[in-house]
Backbone as CSV, one residue per row, in Angstrom:
resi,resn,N_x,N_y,N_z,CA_x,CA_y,CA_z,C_x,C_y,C_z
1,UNK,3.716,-8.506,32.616,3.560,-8.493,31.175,2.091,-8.549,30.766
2,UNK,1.147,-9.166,31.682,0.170,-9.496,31.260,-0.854,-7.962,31.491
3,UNK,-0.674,-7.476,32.242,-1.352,-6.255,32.411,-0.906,-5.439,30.941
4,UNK,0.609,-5.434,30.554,1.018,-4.626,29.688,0.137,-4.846,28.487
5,UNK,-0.492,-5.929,28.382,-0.697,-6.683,27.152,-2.437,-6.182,26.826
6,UNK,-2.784,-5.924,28.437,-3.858,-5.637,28.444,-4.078,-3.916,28.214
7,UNK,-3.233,-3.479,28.525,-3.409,-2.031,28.841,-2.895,-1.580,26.891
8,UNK,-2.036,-2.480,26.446,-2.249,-2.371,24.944,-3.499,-2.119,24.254
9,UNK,-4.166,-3.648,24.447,-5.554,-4.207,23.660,-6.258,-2.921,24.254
10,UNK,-6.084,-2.279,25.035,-7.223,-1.080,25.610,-6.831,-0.105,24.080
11,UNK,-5.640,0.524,24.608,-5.611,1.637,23.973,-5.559,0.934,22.156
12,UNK,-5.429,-0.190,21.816,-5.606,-0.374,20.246,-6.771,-0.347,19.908
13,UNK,-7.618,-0.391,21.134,-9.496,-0.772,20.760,-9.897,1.039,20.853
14,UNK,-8.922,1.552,21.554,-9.756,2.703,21.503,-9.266,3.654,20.312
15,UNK,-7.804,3.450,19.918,-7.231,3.881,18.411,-8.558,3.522,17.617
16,UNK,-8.928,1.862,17.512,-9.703,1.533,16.385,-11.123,2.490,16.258
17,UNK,-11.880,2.468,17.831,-13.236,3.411,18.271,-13.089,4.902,17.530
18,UNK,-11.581,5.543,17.617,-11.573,6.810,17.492,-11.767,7.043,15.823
19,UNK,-11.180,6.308,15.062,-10.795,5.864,13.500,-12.057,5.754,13.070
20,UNK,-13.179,5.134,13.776,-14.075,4.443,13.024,-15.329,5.708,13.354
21,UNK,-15.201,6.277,14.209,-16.081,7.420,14.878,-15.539,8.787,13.353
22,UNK,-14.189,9.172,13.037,-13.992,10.135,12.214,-14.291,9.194,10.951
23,UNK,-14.157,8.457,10.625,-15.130,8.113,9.329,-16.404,8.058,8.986
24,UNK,-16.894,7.669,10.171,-18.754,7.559,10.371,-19.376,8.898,10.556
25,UNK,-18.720,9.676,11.339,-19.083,11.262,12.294,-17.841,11.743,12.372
26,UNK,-17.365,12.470,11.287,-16.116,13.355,11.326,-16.118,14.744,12.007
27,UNK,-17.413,15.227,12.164,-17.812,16.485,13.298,-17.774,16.155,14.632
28,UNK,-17.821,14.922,14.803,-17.968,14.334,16.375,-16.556,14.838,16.643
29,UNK,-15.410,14.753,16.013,-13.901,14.615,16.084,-13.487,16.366,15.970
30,UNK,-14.150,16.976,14.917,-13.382,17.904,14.709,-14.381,18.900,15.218
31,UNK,-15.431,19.015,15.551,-16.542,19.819,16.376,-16.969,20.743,15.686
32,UNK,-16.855,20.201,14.648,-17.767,21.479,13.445,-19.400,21.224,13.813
33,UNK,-20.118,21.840,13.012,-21.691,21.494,13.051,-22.176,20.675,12.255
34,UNK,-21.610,20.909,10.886,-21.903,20.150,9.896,-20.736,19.859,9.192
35,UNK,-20.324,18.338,8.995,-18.919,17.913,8.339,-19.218,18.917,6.794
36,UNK,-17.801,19.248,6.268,-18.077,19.751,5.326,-17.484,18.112,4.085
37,UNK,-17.184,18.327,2.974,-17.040,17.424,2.065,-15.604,16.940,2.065
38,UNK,-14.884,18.197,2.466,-13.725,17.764,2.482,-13.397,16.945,3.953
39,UNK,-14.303,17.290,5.362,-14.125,16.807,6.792,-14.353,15.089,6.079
40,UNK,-15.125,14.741,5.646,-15.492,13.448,5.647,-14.650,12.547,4.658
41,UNK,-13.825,13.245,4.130,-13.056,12.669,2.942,-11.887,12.544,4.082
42,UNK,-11.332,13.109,4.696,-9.674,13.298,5.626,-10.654,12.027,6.761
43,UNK,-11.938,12.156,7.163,-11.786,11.423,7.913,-12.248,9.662,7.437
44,UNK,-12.859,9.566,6.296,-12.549,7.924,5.942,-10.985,7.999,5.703
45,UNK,-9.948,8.708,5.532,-8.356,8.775,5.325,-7.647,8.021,6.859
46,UNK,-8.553,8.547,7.487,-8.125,8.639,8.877,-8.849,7.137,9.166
47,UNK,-9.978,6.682,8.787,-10.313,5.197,9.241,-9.571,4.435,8.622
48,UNK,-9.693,4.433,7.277,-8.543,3.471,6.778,-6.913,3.409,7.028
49,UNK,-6.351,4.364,7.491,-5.199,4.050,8.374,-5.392,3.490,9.802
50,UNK,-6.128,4.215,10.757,-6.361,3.990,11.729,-6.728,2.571,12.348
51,UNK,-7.798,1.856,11.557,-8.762,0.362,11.733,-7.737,-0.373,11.562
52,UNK,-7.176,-0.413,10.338,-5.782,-1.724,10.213,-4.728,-1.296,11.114
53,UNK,-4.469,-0.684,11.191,-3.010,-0.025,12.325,-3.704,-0.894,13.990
54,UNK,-4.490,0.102,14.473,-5.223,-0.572,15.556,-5.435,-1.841,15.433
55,UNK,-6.061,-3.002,14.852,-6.237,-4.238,14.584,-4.537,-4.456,14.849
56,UNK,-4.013,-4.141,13.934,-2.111,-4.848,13.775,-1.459,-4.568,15.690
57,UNK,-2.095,-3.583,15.711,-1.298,-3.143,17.688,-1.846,-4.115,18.183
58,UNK,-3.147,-4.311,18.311,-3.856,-5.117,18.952,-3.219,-6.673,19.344
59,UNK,-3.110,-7.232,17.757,-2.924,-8.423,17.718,-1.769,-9.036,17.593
60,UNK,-0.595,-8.581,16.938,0.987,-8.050,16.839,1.421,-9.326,18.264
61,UNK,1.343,-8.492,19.688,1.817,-8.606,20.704,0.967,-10.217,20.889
62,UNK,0.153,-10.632,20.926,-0.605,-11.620,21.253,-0.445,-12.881,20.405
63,UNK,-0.031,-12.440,19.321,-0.037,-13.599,17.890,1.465,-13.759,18.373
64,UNK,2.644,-13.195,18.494,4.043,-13.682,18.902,5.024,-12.466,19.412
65,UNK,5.915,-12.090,19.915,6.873,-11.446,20.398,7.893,-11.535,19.279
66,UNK,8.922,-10.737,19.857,9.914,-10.403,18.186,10.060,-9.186,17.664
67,UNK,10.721,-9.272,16.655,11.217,-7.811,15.612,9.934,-7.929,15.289
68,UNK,9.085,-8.486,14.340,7.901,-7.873,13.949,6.821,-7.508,14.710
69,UNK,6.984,-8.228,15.578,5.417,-7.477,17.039,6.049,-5.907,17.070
70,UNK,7.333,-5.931,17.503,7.706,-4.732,17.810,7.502,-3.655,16.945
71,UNK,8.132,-3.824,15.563,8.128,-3.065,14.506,6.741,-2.750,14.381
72,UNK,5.639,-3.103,14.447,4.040,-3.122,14.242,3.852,-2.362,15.395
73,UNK,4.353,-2.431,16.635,3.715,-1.670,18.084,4.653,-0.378,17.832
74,UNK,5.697,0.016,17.578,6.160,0.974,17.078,5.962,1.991,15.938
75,UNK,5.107,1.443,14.841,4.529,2.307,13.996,3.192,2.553,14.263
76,UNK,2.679,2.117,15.615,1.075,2.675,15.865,1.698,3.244,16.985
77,UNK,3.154,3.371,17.548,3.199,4.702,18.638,3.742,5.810,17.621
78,UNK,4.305,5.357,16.706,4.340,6.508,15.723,3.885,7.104,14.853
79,UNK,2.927,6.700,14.569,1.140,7.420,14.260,0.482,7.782,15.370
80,UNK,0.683,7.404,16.266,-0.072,8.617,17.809,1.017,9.758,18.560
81,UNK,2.191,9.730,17.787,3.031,10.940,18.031,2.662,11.937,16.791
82,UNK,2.171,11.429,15.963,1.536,11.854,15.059,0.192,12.587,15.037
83,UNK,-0.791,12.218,16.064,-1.655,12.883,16.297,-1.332,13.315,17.657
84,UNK,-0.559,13.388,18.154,-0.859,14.254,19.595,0.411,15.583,18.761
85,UNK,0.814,15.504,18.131,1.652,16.631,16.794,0.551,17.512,16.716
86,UNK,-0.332,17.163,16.210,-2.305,17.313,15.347,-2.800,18.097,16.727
87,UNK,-3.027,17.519,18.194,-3.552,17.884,18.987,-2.856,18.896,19.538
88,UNK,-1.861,18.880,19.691,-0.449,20.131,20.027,-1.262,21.225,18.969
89,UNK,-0.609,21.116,17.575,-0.782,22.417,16.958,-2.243,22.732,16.496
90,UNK,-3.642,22.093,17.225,-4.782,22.420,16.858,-5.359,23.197,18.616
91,UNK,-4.266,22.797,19.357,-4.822,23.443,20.750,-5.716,22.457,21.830
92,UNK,-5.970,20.957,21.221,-6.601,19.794,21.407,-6.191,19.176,22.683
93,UNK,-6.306,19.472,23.598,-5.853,18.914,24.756,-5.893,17.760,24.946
94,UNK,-6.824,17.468,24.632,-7.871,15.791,25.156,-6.939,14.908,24.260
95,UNK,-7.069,15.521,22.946,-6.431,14.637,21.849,-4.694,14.146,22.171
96,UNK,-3.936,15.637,23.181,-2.681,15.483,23.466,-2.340,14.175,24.420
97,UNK,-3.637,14.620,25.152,-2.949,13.007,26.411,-3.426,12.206,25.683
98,UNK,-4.140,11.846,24.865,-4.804,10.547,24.974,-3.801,10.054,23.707
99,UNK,-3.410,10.551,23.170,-2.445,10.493,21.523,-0.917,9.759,22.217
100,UNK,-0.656,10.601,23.490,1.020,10.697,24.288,0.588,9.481,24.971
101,UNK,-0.655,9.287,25.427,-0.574,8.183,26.678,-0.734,6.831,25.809
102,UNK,-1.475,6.538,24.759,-1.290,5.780,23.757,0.221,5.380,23.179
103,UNK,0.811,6.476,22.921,2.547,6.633,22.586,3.041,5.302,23.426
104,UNK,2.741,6.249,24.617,3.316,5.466,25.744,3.336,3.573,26.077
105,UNK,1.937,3.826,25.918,1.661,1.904,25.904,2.219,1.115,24.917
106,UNK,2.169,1.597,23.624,2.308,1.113,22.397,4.172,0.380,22.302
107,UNK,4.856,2.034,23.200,6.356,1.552,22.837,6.623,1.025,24.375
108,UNK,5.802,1.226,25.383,6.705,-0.161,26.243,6.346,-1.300,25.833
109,UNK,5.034,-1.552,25.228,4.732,-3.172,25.249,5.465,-3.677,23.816
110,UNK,6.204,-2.555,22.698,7.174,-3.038,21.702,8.608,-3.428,22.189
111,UNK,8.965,-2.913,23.461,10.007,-3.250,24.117,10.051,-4.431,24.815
112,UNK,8.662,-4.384,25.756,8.658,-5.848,26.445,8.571,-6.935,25.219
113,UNK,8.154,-6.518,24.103,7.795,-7.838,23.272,9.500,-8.495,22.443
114,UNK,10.144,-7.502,22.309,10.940,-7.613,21.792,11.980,-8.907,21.824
């Protein structure tokens, strides 16, 4: 369990890194040259979901086990089925595993918590 717990806090720190990178540097994410007005508007959209979601995965599992850890680790694997959706239909490879393998951690450690 304890690895699970860890291999969570990984991928919620790196949800939070990715969130906070498309709000700060939304070209870093989408590989334009220069964000346009609208890139930087979708991507503070994208930090402010992202930062609290990540924080809630993070801490969810650690603060107590239960319907609500779970319910909380389940809607941040279902916002990264959500972007590996994004990485699928943009051709994003990188974005696919790392979106699916996130999936992945998020809903076993909502199961073990359960």
């Amino acid at each position: 369990m304890n690895a699970l717990l860890a291999a969570n806090a990984v991928a919620a720190v790196a949800s939070i890194a990715f969130a906070l990178v498309g709000g700060v540097r939304p070209a870093a994410l989408s590989e334009s040259g220069t964000p346009t007005a609208g890139e930087r508007f979708y991507g503070w959209m994208y930090a402010t979901r992202g930062v609290p979601l990540g924080v809630a995965a993070l801490l969810a599992p650690i603060a107590s086990s239960g319907p609500a850890s779970s319910l909380t680790l389940y809607a941040a694997a279902a916002a990264q089925v959500g972007d590996a959706a994004i990485g699928i239909a943009t051709r994003k490879w990188t974005m696919i595993a790392g979106a699916s393998l996130l999936t992945l951690i998020h809903t076993a450690t909502a199961v073990a918590t359960a």
